[in-house]
SEPAVEX-87915 format. One line per field, with one value per residue: residue number from 1; residue in one letter; x, y, z of N, C-alpha, C, O, CB in turn. Coordinates in steps of 0.2 Angstrom, whole numbers. Glycine has a CB too. Example, Ala and Ser with C-alpha at 12.3 -4.5 7.8 and 13.67 -1.06 7.14 Angstrom:
num <- (1 / 2)
residuo <- (A / S)
n_px <- (66 / 64)
n_py <- (-28 / -11)
n_pz <- (39 / 35)
ca_px <- (62 / 68)
ca_py <- (-22 / -5)
ca_pz <- (39 / 36)
c_px <- (66 / 64)
c_py <- (-16 / 0)
c_pz <- (39 / 39)
o_px <- (71 / 67)
o_py <- (-17 / 6)
o_pz <- (42 / 40)
cb_px <- (57 / 70)
cb_py <- (-22 / -3)
cb_pz <- (45 / 29)
END
This chain:
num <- (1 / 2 / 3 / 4 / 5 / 6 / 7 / 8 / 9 / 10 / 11 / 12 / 13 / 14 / 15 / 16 / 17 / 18 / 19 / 20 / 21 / 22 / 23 / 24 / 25 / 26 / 27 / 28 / 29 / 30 / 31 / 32 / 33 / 34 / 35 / 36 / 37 / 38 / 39 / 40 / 41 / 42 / 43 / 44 / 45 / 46 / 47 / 48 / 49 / 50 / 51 / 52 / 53 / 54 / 55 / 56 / 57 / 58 / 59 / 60 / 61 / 62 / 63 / 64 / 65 / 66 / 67 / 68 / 69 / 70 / 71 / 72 / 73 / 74 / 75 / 76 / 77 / 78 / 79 / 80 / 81 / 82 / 83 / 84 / 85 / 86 / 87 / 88 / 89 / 90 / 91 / 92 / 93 / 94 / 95 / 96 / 97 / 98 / 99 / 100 / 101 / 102 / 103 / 104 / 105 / 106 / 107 / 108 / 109 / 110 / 111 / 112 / 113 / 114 / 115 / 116 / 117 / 118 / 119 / 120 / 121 / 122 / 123 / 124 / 125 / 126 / 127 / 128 / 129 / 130 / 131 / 132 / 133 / 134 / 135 / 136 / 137 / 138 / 139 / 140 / 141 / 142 / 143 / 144 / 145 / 146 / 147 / 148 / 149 / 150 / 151 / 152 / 153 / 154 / 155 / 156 / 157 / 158 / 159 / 160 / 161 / 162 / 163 / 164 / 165 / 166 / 167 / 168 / 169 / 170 / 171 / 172 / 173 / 174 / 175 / 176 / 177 / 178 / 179 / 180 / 181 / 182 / 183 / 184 / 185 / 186 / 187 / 188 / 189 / 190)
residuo <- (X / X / X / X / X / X / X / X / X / X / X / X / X / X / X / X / X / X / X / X / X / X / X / X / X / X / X / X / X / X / X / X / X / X / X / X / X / X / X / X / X / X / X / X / X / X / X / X / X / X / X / X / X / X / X / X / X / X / X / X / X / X / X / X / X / X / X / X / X / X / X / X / X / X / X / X / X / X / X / X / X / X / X / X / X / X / X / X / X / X / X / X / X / X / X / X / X / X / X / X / X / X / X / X / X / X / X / X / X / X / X / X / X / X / X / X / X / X / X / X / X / X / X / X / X / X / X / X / X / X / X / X / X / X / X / X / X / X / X / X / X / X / X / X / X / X / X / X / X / X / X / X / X / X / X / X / X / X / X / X / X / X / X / X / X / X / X / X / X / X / X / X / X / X / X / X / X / X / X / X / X / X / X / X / X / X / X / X / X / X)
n_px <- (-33 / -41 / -40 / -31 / -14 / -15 / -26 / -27 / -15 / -23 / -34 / -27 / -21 / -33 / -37 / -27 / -29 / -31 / -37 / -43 / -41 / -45 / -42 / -44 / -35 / -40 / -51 / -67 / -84 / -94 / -89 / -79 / -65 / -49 / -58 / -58 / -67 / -81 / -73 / -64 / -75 / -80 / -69 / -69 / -82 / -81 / -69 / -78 / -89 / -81 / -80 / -70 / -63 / -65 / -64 / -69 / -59 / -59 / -47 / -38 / -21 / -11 / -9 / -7 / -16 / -23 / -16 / -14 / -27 / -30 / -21 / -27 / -39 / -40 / -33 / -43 / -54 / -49 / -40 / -27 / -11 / -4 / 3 / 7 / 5 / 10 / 5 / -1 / 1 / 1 / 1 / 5 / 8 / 20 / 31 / 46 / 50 / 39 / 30 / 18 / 20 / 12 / 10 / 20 / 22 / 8 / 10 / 22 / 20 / 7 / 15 / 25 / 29 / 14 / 20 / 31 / 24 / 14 / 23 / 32 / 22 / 16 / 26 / 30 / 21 / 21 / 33 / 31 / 20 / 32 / 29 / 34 / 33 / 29 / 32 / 27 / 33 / 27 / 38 / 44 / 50 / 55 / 60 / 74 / 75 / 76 / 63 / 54 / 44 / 41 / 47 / 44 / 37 / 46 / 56 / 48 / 45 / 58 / 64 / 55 / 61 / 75 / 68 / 64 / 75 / 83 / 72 / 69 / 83 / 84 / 71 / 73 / 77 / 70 / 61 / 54 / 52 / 55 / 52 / 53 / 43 / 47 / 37 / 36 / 27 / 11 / -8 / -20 / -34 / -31)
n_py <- (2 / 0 / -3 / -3 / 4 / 9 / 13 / 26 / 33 / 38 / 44 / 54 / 61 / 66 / 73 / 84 / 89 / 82 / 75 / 57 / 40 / 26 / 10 / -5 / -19 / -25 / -29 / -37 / -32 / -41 / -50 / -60 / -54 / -49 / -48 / -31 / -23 / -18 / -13 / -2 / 6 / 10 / 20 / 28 / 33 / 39 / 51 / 57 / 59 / 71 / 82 / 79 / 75 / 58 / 43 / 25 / 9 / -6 / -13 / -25 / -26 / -35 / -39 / -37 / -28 / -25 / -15 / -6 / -2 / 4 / 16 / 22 / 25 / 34 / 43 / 48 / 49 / 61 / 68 / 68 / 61 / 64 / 60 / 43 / 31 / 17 / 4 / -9 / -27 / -41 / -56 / -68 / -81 / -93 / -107 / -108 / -119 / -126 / -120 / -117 / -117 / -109 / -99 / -92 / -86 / -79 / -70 / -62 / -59 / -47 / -39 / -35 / -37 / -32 / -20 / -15 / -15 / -4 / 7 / 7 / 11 / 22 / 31 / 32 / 40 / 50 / 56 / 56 / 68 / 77 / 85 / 82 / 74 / 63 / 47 / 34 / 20 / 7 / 0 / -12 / -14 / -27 / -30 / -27 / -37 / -51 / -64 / -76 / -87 / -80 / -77 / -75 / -63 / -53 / -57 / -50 / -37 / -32 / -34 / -25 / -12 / -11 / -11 / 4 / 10 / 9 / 11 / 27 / 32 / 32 / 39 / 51 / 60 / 64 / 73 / 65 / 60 / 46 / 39 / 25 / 19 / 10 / 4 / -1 / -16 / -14 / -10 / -20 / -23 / -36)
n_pz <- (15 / 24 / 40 / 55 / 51 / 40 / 38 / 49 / 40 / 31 / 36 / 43 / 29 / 24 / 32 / 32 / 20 / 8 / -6 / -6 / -10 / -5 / -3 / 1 / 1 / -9 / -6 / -16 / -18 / -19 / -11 / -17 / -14 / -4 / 6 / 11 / 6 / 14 / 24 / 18 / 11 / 27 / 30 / 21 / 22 / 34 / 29 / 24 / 30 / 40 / 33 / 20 / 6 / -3 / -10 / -13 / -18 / -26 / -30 / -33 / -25 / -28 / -42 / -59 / -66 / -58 / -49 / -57 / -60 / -47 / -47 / -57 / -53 / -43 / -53 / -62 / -52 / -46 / -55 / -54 / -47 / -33 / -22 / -15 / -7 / 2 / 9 / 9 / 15 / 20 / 33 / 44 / 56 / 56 / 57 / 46 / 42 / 40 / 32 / 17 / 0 / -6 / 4 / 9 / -4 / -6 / 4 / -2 / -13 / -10 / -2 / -8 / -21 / -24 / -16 / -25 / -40 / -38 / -34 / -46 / -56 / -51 / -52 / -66 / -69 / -63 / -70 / -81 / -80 / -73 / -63 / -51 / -36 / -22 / -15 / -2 / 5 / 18 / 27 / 40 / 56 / 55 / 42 / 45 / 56 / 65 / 69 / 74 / 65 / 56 / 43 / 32 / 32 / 36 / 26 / 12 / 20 / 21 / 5 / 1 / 8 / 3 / -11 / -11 / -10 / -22 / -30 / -27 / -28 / -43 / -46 / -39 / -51 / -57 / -49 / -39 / -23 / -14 / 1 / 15 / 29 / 46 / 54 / 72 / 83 / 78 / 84 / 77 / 66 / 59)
ca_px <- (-33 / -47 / -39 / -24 / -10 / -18 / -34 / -24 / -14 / -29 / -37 / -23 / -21 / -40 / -36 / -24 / -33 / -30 / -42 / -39 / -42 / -45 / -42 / -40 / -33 / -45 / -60 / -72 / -89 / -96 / -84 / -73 / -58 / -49 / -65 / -60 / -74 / -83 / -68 / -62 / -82 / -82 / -65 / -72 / -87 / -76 / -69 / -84 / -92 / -76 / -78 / -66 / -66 / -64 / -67 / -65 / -57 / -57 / -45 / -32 / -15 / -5 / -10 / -4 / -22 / -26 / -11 / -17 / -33 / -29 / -21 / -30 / -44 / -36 / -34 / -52 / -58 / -46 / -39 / -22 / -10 / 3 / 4 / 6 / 7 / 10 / 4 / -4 / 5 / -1 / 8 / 4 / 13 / 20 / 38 / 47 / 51 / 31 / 27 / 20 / 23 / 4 / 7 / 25 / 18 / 4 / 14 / 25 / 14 / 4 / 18 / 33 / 26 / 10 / 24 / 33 / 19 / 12 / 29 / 34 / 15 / 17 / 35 / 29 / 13 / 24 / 37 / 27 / 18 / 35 / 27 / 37 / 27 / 31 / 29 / 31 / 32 / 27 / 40 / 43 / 56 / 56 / 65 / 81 / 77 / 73 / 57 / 53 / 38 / 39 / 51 / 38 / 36 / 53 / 59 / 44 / 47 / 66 / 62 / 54 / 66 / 78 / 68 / 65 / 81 / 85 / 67 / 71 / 89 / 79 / 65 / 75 / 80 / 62 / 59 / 50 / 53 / 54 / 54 / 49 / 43 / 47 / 36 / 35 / 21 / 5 / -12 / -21 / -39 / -29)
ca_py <- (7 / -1 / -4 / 0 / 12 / 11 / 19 / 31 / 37 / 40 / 49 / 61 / 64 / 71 / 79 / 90 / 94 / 78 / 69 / 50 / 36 / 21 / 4 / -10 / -28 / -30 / -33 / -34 / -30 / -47 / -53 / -64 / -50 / -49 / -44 / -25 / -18 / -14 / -8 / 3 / 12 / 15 / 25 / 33 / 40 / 44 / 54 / 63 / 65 / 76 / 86 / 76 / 70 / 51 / 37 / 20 / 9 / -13 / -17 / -29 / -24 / -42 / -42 / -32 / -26 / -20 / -11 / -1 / 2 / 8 / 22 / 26 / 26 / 43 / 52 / 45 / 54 / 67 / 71 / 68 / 59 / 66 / 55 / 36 / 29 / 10 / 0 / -15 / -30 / -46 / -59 / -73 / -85 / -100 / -108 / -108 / -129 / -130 / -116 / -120 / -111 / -105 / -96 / -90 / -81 / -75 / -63 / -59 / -55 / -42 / -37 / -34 / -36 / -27 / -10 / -13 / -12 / 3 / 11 / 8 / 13 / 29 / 32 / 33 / 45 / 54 / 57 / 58 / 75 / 82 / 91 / 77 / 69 / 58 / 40 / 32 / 13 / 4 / -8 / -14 / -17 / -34 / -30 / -30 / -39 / -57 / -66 / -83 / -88 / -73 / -77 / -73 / -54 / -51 / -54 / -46 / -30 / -31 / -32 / -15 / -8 / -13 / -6 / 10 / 13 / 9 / 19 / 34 / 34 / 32 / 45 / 58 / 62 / 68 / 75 / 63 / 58 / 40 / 35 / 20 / 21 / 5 / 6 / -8 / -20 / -10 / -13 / -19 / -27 / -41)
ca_pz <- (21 / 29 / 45 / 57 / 49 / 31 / 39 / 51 / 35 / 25 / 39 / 42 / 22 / 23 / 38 / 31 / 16 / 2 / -8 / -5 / -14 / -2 / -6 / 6 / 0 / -16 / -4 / -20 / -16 / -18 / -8 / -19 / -14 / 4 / 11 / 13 / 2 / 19 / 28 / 14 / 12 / 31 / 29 / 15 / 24 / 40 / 28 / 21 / 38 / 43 / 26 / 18 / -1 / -4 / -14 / -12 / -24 / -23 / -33 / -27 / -28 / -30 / -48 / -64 / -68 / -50 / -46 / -63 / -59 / -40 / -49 / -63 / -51 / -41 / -57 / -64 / -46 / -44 / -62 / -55 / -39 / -32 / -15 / -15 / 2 / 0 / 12 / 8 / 17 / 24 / 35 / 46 / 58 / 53 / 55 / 39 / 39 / 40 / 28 / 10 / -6 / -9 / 9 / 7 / -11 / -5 / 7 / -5 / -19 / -8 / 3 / -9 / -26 / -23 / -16 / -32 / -45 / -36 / -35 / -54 / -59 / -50 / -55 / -73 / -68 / -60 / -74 / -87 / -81 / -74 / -58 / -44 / -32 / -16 / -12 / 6 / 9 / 23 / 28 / 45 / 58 / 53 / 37 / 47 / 64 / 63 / 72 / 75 / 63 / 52 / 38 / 23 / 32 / 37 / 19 / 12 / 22 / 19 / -1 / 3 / 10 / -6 / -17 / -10 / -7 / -26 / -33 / -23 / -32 / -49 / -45 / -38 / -57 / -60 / -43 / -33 / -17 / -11 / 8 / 18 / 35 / 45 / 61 / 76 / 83 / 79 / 86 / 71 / 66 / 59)
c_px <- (-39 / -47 / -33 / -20 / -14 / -23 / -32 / -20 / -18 / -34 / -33 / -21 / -28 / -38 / -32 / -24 / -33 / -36 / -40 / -45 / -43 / -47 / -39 / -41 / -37 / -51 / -64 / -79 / -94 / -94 / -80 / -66 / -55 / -55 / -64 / -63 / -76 / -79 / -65 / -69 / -81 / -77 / -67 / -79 / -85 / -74 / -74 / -86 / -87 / -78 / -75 / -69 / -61 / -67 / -65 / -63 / -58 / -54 / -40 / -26 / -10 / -7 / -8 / -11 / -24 / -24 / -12 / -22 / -35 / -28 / -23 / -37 / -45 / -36 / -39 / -57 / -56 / -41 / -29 / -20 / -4 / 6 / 4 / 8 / 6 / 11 / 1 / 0 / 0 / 5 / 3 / 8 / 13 / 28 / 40 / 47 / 43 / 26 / 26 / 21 / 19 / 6 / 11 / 23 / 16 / 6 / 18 / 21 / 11 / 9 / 24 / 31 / 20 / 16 / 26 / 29 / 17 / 17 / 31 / 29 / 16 / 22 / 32 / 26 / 16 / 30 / 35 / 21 / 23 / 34 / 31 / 31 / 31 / 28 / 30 / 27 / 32 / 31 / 40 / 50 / 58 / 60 / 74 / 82 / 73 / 68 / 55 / 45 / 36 / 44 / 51 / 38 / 41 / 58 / 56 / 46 / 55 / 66 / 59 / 58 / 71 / 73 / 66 / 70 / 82 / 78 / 69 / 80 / 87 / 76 / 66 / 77 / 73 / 61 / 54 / 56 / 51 / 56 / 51 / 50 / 45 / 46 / 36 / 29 / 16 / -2 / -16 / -28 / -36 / -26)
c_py <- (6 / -1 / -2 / 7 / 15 / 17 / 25 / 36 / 41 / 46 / 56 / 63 / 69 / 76 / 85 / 92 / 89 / 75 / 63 / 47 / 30 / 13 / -1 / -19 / -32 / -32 / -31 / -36 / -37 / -53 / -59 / -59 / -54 / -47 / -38 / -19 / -13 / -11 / -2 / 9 / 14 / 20 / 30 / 37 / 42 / 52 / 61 / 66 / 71 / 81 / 85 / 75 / 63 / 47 / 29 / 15 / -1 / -14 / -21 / -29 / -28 / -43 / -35 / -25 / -22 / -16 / -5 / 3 / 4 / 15 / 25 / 27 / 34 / 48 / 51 / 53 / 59 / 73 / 72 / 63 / 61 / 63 / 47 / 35 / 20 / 7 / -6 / -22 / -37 / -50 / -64 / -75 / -91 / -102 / -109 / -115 / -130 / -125 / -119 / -113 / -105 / -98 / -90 / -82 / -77 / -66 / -59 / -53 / -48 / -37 / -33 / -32 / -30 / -14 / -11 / -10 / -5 / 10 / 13 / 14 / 21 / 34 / 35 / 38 / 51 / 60 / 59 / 68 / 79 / 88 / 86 / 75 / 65 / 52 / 37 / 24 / 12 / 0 / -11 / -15 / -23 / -35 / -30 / -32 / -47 / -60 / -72 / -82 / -83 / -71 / -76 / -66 / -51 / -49 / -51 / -38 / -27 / -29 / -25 / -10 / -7 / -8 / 2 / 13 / 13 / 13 / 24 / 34 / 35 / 39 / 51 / 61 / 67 / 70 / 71 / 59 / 51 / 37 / 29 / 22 / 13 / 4 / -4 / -11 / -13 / -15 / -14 / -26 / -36 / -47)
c_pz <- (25 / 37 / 47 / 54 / 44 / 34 / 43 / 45 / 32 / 30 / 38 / 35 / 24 / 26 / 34 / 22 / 7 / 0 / -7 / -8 / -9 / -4 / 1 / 4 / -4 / -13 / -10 / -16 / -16 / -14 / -7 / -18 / -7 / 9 / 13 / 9 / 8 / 23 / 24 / 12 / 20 / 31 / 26 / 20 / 30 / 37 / 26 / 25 / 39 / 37 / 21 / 10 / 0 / -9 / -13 / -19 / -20 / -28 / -30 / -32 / -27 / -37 / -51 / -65 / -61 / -47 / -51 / -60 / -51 / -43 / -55 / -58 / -47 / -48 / -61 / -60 / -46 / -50 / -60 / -46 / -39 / -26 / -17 / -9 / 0 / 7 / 15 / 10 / 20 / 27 / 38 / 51 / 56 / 53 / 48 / 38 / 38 / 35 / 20 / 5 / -7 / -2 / 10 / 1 / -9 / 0 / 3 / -12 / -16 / -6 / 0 / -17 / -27 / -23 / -23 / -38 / -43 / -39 / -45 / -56 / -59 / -53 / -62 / -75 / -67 / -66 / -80 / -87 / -76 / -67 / -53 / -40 / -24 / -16 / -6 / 5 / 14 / 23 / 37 / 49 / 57 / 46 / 38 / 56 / 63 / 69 / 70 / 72 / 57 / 46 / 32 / 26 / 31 / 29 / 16 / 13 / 21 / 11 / 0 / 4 / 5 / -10 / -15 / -10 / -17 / -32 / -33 / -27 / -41 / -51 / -45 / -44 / -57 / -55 / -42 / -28 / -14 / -6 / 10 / 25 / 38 / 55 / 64 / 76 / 82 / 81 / 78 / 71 / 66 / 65)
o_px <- (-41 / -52 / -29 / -22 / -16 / -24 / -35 / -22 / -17 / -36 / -35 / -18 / -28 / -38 / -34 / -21 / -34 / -40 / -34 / -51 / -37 / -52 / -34 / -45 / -37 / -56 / -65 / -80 / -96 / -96 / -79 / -62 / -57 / -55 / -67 / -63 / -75 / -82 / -64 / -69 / -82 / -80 / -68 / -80 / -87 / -76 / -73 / -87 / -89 / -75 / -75 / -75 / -56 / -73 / -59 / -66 / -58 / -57 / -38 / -26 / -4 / -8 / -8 / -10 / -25 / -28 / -9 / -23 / -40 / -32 / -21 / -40 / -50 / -38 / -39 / -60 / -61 / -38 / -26 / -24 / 0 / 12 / -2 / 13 / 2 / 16 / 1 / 4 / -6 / 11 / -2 / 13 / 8 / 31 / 35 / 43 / 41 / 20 / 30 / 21 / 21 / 4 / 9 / 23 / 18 / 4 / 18 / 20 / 13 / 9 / 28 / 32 / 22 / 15 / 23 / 30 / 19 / 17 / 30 / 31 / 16 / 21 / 33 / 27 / 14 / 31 / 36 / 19 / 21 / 38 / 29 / 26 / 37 / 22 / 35 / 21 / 37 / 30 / 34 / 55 / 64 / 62 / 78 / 87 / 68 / 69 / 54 / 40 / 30 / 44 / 55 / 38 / 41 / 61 / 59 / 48 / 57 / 69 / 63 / 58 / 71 / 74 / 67 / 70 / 83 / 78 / 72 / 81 / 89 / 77 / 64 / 79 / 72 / 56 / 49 / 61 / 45 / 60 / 46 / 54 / 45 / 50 / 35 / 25 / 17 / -1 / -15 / -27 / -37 / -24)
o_py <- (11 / 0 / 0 / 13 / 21 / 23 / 30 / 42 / 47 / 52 / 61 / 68 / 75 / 82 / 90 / 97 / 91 / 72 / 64 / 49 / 28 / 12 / 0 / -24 / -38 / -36 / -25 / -41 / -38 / -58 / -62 / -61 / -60 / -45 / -37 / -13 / -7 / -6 / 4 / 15 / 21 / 25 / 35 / 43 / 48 / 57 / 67 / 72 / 76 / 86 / 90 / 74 / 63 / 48 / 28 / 15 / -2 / -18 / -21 / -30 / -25 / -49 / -30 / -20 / -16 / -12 / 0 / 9 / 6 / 19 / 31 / 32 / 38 / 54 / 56 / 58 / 64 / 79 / 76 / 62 / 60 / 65 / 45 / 37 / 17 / 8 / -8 / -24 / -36 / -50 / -65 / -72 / -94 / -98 / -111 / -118 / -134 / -126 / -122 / -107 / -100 / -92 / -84 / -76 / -71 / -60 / -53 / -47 / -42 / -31 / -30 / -26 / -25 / -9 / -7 / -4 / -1 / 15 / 18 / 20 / 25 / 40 / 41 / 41 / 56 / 66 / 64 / 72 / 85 / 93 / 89 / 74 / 66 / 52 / 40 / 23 / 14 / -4 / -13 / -16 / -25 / -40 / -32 / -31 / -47 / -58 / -73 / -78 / -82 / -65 / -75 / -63 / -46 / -45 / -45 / -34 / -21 / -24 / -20 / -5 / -2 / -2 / 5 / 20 / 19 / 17 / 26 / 40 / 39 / 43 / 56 / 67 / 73 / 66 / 72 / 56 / 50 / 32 / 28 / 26 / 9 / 4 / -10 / -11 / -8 / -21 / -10 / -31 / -40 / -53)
o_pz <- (29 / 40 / 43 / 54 / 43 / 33 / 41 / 44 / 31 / 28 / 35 / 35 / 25 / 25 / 33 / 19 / 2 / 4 / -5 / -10 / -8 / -6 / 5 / 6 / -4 / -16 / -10 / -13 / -10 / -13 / -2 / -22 / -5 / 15 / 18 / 9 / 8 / 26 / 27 / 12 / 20 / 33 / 28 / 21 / 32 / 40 / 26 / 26 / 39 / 39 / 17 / 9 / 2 / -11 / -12 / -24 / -14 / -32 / -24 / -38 / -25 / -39 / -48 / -63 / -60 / -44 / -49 / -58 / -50 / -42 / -57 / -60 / -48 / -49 / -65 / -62 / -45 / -49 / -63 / -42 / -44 / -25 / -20 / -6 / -3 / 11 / 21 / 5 / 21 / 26 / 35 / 51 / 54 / 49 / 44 / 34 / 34 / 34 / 17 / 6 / -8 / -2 / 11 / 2 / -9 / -1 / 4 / -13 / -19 / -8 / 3 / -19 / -30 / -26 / -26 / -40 / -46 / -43 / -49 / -57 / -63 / -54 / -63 / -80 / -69 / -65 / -83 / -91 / -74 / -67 / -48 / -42 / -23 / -18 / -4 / 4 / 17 / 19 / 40 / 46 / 59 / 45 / 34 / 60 / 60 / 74 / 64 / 74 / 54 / 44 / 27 / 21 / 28 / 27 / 15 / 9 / 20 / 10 / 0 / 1 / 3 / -12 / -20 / -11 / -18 / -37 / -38 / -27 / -44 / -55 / -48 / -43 / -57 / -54 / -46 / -29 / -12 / -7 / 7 / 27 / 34 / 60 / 61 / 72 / 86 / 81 / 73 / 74 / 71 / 64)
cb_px <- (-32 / -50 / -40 / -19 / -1 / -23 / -42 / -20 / -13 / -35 / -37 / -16 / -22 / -48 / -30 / -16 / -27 / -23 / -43 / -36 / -37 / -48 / -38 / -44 / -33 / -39 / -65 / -71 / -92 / -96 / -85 / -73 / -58 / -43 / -68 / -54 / -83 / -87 / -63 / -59 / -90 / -83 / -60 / -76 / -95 / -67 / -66 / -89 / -92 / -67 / -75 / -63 / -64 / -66 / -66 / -68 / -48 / -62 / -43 / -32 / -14 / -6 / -19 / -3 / -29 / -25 / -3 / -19 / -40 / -23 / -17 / -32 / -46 / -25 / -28 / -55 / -58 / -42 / -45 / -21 / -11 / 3 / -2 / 8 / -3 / 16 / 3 / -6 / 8 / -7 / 13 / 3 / 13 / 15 / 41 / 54 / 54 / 27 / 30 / 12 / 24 / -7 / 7 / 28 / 13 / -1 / 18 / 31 / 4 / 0 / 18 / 38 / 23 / 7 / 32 / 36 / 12 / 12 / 38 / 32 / 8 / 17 / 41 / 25 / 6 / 25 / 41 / 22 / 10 / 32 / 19 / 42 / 24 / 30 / 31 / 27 / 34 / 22 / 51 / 40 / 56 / 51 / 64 / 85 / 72 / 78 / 51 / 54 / 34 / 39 / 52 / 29 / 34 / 55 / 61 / 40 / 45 / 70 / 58 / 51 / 68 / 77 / 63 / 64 / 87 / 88 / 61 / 71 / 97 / 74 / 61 / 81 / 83 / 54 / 58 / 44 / 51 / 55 / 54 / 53 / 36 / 53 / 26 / 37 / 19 / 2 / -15 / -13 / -43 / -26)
cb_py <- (14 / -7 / -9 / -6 / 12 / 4 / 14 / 29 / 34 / 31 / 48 / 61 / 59 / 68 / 76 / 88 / 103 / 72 / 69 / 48 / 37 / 24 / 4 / -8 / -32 / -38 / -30 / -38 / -24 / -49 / -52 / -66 / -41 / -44 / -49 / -24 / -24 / -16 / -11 / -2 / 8 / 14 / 24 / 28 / 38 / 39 / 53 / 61 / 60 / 74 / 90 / 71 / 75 / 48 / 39 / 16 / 13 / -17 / -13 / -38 / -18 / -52 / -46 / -38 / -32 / -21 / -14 / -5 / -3 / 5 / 22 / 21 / 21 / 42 / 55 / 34 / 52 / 64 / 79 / 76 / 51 / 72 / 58 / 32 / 32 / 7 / 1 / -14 / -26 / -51 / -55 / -77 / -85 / -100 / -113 / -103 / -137 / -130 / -111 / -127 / -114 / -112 / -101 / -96 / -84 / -81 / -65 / -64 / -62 / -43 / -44 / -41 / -42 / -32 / -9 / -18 / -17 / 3 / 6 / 0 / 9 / 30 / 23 / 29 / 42 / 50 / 52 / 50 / 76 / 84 / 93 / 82 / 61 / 60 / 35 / 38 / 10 / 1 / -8 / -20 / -16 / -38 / -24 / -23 / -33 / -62 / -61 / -86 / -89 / -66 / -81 / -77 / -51 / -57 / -58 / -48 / -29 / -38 / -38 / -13 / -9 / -24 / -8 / 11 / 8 / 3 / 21 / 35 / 28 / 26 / 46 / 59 / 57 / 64 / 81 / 58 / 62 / 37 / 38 / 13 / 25 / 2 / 13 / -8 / -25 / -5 / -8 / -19 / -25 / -40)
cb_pz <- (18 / 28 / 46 / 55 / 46 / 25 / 45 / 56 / 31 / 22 / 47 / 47 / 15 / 27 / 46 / 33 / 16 / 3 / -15 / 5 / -20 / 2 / -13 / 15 / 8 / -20 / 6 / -27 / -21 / -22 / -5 / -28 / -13 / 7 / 18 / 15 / 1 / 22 / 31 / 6 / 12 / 37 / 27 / 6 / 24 / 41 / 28 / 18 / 47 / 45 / 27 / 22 / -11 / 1 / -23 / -7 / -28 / -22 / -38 / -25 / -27 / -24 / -49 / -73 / -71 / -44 / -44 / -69 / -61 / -35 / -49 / -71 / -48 / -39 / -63 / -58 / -40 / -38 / -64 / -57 / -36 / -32 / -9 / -20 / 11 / -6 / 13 / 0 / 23 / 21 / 41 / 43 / 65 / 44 / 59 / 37 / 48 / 48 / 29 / 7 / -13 / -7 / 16 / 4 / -16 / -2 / 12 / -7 / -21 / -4 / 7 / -7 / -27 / -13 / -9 / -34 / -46 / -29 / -31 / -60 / -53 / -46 / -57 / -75 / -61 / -56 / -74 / -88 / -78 / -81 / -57 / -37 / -38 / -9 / -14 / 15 / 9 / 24 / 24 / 44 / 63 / 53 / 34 / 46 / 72 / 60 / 72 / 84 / 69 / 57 / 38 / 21 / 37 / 41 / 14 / 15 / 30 / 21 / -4 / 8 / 16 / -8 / -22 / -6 / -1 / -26 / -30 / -12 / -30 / -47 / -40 / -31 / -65 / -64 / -43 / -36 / -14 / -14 / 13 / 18 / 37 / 41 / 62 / 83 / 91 / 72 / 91 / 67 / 58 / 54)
END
């Protein structure tokens, strides 16, 4: 949530009164991650300056272990989560005849993989203490509009949209709530 929506999300949680947990794309501090170490700290002290509680987290959440320790690190800090906002995406341009596998993956892993593990993760967190909760994915209007060069996002964000739709029929037994949002071009670091 270092940049663009992630970081507008995370603002308006503070804003309206949530602890947040901020993580942006596994940037580890040494910076063998996505390099959002230092954009995930300045959110964090954005929100502190306002009054806000925060913490930032570097885990990267295309991997089993990451998408764990994102959420264990919320109920570490806050002794509990009841919000998950999944937003964690990357993309690129690149026609599909000329795209390779590593590049392909890599979108999906964060982009699709990444929402799933979260979702499960929380699903579980969620069910197991019995109180409901909400989740909201990022997907995109490119999950159902197609775009020249954008064939790894497009399905990506479309996969999102798929499992939302089939979480949220899952979840709603234990009261949580599972939507996707699937906003247009944003302005965005990247």
């Amino acid at each position: 949530a270092g940049g663009g929506l992630g970081r507008e999300h995370a603002l308006a949680m503070a804003a309206e009164g949530a602890a947040v947990v901020v993580n942006d794309l596994g940037g580890a501090r040494d910076g063998s991650g996505g390099g959002g170490a230092a954009m995930a700290d300045q959110v964090v002290d954005l929100i502190k300056a306002a009054g806000g509680e925060a913490a930032p987290n570097y885990d990267n959440v295309s991997t089993v272990e990451g998408g764990q320790g994102i959420l264990q690190s919320a109920i570490d800090a806050y002794g509990q989560a009841d919000i998950l906002i999944n937003n964690a995406g990357l993309g690129s341009s690149k026609l599909l005849i000329e795209m390779e596998d590593d590049e392909w993956n890599r979108v999906i892993d964060v982009t699709l993989n990444g929402t799933m593990r979260m979702t499960r993760y929380m699903m579980k967190v969620m069910k197991a203490r019995g109180q409901g909760g909400v989740i909201v994915n990022n997907a995109s209007v490119l999950g159902w509009r197609a775009q020249k060069e954008q064939a790894h996002y497009a399905a990506a964000k479309a996969g999102v949209m798929a499992l939302t739709r089939c979480a949220a029929l899952e979840a709603a037994e234990f009261n949580v709530r599972i939507n996707a949002v699937a906003p247009s071009i944003v302005l965005h670091p990247m």
